[in-house]
Backbone as CSV, one residue per row, in Angstrom:
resi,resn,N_x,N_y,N_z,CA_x,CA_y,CA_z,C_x,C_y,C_z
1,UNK,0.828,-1.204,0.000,0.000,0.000,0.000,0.863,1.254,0.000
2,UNK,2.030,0.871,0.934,3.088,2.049,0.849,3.842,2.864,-0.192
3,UNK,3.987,1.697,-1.339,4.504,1.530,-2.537,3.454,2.308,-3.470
4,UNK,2.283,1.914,-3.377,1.431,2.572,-4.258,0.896,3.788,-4.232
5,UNK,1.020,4.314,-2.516,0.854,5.834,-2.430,2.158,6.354,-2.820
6,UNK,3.189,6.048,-3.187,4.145,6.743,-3.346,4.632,6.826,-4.775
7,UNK,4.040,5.507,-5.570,3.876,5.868,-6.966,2.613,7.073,-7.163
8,UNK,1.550,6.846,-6.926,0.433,7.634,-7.224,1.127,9.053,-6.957
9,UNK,1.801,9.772,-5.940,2.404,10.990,-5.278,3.150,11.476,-6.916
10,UNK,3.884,10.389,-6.968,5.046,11.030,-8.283,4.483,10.886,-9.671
11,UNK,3.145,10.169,-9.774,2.474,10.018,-11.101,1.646,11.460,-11.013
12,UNK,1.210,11.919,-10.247,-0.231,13.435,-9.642,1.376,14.773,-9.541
13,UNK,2.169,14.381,-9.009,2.940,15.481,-8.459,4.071,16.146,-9.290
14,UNK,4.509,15.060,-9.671,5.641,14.840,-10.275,5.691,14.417,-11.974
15,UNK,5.243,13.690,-12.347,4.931,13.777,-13.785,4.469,14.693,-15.162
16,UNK,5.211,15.075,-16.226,4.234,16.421,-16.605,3.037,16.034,-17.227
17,UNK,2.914,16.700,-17.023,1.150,17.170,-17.335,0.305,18.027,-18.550
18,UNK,-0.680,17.090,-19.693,-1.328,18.228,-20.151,-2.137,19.259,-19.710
19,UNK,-1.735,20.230,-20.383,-2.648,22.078,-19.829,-1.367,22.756,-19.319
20,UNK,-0.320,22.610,-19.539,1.077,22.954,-18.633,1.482,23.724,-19.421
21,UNK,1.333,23.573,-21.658,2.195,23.755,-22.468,3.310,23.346,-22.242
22,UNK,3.258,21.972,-21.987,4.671,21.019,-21.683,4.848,20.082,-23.669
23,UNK,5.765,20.474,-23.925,5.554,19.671,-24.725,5.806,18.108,-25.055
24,UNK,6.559,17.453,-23.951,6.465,16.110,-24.013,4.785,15.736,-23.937
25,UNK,4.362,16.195,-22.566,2.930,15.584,-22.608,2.140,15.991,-23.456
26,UNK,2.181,17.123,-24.001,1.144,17.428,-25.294,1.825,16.833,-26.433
27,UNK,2.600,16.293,-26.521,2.620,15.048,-28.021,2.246,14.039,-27.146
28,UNK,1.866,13.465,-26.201,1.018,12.352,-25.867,-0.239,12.626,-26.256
29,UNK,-0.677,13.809,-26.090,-2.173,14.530,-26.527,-2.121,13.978,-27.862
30,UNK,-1.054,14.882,-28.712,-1.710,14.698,-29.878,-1.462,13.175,-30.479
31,UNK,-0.349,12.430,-30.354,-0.378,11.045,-31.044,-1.834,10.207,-30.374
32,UNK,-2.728,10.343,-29.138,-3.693,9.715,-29.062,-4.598,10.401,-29.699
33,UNK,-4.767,11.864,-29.817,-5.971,12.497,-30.734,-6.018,11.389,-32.176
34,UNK,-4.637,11.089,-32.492,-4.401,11.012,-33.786,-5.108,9.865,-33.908
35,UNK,-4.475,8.631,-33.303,-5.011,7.486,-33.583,-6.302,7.317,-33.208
36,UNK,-6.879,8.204,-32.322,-8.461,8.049,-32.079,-8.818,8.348,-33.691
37,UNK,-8.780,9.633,-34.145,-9.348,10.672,-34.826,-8.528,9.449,-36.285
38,UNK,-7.932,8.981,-36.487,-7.826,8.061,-38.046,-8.670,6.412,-37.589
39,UNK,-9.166,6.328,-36.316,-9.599,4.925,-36.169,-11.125,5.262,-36.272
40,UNK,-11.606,6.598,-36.151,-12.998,6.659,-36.200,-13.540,7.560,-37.533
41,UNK,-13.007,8.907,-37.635,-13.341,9.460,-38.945,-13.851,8.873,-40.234
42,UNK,-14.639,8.938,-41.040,-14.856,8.214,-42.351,-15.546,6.950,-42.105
43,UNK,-15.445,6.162,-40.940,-15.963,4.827,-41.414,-17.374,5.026,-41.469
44,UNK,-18.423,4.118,-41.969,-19.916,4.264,-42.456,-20.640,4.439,-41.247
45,UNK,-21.621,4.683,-41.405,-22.063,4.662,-40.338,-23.801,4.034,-40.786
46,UNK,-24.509,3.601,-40.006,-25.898,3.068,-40.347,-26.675,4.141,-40.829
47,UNK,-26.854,5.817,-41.337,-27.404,5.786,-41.800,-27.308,6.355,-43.181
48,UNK,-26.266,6.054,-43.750,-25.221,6.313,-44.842,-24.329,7.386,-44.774
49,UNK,-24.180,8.051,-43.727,-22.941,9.035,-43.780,-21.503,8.562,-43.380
50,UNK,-21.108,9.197,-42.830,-19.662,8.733,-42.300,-19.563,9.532,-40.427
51,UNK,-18.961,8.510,-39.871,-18.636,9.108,-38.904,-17.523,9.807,-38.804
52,UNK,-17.611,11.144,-37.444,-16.233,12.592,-37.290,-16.516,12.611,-35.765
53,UNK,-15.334,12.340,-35.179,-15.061,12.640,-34.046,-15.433,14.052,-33.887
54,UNK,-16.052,14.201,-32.238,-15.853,15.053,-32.029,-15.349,15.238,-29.671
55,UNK,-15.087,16.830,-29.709,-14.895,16.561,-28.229,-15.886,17.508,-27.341
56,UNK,-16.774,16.538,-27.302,-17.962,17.470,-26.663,-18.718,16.203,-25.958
57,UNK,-18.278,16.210,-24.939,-18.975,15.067,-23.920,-20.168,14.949,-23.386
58,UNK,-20.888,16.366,-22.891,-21.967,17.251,-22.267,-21.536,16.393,-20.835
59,UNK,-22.423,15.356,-20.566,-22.589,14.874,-19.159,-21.130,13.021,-18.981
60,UNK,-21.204,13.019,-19.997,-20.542,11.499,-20.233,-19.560,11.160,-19.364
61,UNK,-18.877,12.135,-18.945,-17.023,11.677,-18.757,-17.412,11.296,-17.474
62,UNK,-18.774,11.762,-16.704,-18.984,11.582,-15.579,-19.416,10.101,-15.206
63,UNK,-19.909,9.439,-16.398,-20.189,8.039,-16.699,-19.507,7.206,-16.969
64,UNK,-18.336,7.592,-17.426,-17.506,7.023,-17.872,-16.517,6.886,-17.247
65,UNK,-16.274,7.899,-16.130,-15.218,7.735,-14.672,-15.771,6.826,-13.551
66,UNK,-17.129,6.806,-14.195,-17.947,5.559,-12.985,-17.721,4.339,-13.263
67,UNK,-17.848,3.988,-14.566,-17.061,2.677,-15.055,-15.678,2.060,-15.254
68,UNK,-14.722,3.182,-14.818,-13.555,3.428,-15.230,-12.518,2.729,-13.926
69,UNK,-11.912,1.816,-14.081,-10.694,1.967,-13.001,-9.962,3.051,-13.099
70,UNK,-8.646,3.059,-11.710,-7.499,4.612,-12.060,-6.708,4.509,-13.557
71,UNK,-6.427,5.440,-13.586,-5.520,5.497,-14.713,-4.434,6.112,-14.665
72,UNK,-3.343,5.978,-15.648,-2.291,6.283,-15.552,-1.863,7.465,-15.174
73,UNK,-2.829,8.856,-15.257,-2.173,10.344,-15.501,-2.393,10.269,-13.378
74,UNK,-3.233,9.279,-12.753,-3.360,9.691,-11.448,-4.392,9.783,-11.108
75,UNK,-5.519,9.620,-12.032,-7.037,9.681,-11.846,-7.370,8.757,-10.985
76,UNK,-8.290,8.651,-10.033,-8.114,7.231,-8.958,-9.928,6.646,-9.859
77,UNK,-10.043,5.165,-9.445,-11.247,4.588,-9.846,-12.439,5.367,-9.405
78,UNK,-12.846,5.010,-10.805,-14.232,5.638,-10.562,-14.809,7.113,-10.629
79,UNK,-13.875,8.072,-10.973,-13.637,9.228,-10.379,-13.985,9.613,-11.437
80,UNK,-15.172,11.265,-12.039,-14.716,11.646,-13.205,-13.128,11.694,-14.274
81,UNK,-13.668,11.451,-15.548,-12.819,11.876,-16.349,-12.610,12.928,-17.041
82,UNK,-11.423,13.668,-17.332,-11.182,14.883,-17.716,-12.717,15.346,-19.140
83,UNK,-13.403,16.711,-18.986,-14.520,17.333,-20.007,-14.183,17.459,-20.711
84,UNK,-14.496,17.220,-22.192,-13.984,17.753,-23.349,-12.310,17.606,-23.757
85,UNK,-11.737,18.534,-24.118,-10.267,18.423,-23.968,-9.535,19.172,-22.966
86,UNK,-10.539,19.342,-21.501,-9.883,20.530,-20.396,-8.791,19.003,-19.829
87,UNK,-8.149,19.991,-19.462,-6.865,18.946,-18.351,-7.657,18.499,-17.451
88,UNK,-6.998,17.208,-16.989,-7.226,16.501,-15.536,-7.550,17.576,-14.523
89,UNK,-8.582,17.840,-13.801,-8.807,18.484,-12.164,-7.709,18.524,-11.466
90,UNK,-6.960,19.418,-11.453,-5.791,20.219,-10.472,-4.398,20.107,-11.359
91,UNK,-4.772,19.266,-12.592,-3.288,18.890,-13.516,-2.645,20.910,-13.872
92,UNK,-3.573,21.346,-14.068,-3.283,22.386,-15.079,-2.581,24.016,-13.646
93,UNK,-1.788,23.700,-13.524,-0.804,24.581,-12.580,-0.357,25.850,-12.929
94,UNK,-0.326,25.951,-14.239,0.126,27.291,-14.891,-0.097,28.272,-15.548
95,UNK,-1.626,27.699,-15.052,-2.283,29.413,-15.438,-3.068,29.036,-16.905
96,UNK,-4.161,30.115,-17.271,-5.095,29.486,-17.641,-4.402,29.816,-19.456
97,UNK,-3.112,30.609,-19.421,-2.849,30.757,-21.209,-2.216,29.305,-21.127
98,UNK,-1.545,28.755,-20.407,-0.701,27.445,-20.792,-1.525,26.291,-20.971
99,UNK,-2.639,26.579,-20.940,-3.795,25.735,-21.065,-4.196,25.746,-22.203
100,UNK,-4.195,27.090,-22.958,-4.082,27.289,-23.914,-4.062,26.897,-25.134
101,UNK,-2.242,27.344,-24.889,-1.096,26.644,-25.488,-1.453,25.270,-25.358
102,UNK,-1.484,24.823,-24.627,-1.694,22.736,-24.327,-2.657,22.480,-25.152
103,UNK,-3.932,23.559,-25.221,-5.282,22.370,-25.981,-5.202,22.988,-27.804
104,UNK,-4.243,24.480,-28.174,-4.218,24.375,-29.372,-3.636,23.886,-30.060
105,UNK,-2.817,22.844,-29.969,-1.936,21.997,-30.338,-2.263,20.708,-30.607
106,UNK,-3.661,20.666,-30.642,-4.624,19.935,-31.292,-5.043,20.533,-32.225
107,UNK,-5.128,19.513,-33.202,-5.774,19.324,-34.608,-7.326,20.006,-34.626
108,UNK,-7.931,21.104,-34.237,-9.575,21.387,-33.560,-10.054,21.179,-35.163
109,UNK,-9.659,21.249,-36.413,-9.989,21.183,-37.760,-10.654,20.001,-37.768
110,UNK,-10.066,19.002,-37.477,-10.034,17.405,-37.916,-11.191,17.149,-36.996
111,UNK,-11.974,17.797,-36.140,-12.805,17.288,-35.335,-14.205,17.754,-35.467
112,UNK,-15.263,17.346,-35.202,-16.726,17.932,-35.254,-16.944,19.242,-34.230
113,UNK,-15.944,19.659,-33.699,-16.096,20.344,-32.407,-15.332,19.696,-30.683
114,UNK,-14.980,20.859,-30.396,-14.029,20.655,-28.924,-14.607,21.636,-28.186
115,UNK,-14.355,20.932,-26.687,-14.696,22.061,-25.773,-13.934,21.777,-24.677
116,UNK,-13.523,23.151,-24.141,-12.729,23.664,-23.117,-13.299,24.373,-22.314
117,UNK,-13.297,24.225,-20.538,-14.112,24.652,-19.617,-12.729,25.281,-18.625
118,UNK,-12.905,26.167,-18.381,-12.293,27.576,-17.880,-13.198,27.506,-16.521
119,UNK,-12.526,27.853,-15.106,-12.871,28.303,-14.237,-12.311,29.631,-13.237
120,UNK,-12.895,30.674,-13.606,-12.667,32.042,-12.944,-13.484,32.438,-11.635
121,UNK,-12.581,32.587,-10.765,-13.398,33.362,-9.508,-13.480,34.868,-9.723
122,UNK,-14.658,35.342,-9.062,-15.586,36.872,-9.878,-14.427,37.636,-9.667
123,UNK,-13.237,37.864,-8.694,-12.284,38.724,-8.527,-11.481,39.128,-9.178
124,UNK,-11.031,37.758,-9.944,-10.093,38.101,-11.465,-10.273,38.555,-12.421
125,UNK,-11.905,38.122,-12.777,-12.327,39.095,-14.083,-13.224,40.111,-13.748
126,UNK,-12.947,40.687,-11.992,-13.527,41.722,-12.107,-13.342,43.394,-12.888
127,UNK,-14.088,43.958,-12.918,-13.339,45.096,-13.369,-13.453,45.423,-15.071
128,UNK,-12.788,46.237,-15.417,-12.311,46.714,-16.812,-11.233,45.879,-17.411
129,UNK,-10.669,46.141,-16.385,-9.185,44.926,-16.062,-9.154,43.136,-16.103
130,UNK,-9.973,43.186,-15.480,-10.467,41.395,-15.511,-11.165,41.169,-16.684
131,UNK,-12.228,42.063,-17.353,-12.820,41.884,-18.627,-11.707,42.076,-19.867
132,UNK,-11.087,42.942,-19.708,-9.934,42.955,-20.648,-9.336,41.647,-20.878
133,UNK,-8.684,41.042,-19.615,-8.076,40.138,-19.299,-8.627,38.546,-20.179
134,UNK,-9.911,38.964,-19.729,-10.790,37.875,-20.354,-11.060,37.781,-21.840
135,UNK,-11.126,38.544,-22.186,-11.286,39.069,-23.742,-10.189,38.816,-24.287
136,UNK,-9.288,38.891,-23.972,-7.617,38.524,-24.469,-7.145,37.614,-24.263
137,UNK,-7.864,36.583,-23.240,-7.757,34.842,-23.586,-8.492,34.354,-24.566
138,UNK,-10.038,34.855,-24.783,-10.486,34.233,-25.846,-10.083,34.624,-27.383
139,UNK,-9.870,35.829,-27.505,-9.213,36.358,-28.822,-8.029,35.591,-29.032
140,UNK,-6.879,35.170,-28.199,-5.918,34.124,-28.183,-6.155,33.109,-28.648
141,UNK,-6.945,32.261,-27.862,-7.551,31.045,-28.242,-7.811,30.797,-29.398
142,UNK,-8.645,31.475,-29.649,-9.354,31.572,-31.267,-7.953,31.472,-32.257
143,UNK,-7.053,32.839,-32.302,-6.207,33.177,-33.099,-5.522,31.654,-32.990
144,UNK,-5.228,30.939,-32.154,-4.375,29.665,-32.526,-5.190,28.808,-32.959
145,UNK,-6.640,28.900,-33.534,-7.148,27.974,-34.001,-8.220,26.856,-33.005
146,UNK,-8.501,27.569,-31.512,-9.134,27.072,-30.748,-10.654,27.329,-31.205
147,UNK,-11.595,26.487,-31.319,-12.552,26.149,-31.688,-13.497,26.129,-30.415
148,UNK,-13.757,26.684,-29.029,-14.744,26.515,-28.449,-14.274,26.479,-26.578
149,UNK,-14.459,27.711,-26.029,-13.892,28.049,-24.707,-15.245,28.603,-24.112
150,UNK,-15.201,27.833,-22.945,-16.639,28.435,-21.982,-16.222,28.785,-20.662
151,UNK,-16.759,29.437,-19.922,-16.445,29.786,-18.264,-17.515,29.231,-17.471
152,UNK,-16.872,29.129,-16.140,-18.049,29.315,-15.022,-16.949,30.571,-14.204
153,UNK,-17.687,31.542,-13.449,-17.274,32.713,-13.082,-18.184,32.655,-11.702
154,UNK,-17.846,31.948,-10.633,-17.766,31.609,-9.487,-16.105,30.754,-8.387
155,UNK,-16.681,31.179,-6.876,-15.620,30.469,-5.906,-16.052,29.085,-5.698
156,UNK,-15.274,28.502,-5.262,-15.256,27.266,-4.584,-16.282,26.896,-3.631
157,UNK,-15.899,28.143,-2.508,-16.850,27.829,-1.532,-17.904,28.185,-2.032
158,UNK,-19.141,28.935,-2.700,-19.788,29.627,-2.964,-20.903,27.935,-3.758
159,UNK,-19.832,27.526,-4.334,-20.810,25.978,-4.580,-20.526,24.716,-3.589
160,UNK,-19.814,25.108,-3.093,-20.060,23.881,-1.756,-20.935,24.739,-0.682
161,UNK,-21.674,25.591,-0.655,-22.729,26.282,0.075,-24.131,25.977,-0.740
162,UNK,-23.896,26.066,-1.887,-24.810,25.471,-2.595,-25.123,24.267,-2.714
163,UNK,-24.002,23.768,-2.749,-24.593,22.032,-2.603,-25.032,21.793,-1.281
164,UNK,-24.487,22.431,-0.227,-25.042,22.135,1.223,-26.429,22.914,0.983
165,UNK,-27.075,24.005,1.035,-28.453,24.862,1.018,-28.788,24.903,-0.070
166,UNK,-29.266,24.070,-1.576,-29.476,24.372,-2.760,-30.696,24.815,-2.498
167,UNK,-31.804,25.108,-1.513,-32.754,26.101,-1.437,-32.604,27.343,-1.164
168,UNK,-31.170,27.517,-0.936,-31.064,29.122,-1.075,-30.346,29.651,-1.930
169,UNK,-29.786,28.684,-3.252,-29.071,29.102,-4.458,-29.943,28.364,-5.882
170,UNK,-31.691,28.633,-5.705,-32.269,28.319,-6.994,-32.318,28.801,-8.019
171,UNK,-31.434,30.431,-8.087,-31.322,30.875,-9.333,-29.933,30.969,-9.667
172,UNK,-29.243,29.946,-9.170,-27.753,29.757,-9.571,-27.315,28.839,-11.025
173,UNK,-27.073,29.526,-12.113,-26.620,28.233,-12.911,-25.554,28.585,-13.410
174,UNK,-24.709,27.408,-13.530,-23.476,27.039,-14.035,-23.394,26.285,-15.379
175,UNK,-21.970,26.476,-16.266,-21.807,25.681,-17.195,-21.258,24.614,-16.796
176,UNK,-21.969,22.899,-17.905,-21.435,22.182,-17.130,-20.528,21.897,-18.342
177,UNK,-20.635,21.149,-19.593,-20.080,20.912,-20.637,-20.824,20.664,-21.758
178,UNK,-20.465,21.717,-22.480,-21.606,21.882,-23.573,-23.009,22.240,-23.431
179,UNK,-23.277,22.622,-22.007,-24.610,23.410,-21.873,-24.514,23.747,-19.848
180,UNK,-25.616,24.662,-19.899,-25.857,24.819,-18.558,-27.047,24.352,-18.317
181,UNK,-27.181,24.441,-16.395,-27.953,23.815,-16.252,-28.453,24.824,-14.567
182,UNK,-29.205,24.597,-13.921,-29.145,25.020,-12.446,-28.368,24.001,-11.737
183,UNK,-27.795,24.719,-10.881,-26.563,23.675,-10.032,-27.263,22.954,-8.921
184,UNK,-28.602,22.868,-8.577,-29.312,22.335,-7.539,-29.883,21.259,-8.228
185,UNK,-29.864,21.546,-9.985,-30.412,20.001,-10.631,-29.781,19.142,-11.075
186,UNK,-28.014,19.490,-10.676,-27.135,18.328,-11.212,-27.247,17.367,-9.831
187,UNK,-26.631,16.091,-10.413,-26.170,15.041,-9.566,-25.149,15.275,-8.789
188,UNK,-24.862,14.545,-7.265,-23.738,14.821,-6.848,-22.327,15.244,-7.538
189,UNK,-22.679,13.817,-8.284,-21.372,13.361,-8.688,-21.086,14.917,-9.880
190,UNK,-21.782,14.886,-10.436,-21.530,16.321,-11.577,-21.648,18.079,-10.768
191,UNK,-21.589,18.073,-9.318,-21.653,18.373,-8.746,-19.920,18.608,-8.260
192,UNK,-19.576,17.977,-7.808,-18.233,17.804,-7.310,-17.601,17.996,-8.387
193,UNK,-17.524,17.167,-9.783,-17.141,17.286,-10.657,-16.575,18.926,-11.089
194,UNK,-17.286,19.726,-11.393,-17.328,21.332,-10.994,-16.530,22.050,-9.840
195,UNK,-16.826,21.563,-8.791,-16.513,21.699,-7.652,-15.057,22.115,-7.207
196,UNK,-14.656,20.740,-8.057,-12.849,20.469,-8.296,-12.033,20.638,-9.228
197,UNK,-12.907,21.607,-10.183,-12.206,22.106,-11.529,-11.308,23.501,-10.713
198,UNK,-10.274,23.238,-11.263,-8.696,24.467,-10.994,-9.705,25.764,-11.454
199,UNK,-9.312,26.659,-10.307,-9.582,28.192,-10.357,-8.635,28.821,-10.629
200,UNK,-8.733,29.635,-12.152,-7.556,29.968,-12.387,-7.804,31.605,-12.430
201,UNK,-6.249,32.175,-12.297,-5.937,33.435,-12.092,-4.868,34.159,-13.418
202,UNK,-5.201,35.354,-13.603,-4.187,36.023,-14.421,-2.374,36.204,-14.050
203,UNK,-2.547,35.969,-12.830,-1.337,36.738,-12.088,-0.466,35.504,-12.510
């Protein structure tokens, strides 16, 4: 058991990470985009078209971390899996342009659509300054060819108050992936999911 918390420590802690703009791990990104995206593209599909990947999960990854043992990047069983093409929950350390950098370095052409979920607390993009700020990540994005960036613009605590009293936050809604919803009508589990997405800052 000793052994395995201490691999897991250096696989979560120590290993790089996509959303970093590391580029060892973002050619792991892209050689699996690849072979996903040439093993599925084009083949027929039942009702004579062809199938096109795309990265837009809405609720899935949350289903799919339920069926899921751990995995290699540090994810433990069972646990959501990373939305769309956002980094692993707490992977992404360096701020929200290196995230950027990490997800445009995908092919977004070759795909039906991608999505990337951004989490800002109201302080950072408050202001003239914080809207600026904000406006000049997505104009970025775009310019490298990023195809699809959303926010939620809330704290931490502010939805773990909500999940504890969701009768006193019924006109609260959040994005979850690929759509919103009220945060008192998700499931736990898509609940937390949110919960534990990296709050990122300009500074």
């Amino acid at each position: 058991m000793q052994t395995t918390r201490r691999f897991l420590s250096l696989v979560q802690n120590f290993s790089p990470k996509y959303g970093n703009d590391d580029d060892f791990a973002d050619s792991i990104m892209q050689d699996v985009f690849g072979y996903y995206q040439q093993a599925v593209t084009g083949r027929p599909n039942q009702r004579g078209g062809s199938y096109r990947i795309n990265m837009l999960p809405t609720t899935c990854h949350v289903y799919f971390g339920e069926v899921m043992l751990a995995s290699a990047n540090g994810r433990r069983a069972h646990k959501p899996v990373s939305e769309g093409i956002s980094p692993e929950k707490g992977a992404d350390t360096h701020g929200p342009t290196a995230v950027l950098r990490s997800c445009a370095k995908m092919d977004h052409i070759r795909t039906g659509g991608t999505l990337l979920n951004q989490k800002f607390t109201p302080s950072v993009v408050a202001g003239e300054t914080g809207l600026m700020q904000m406006a000049n990540l997505i104009r970025t994005y775009f310019n490298m060819d990023g195809h699809h960036i959303q926010f939620n613009v809330i704290d931490r605590q502010t939805l773990l108050d909500a999940q504890a009293h969701p009768e006193e936050y019924k006109d609260l809604i959040v994005r979850v992936a690929g759509y919103s919803d009220h945060f008192r009508n998700l499931s736990k589990a898509l609940q937390d999911e949110i919960i534990a997405r990296t709050e990122q800052s300009f500074a």
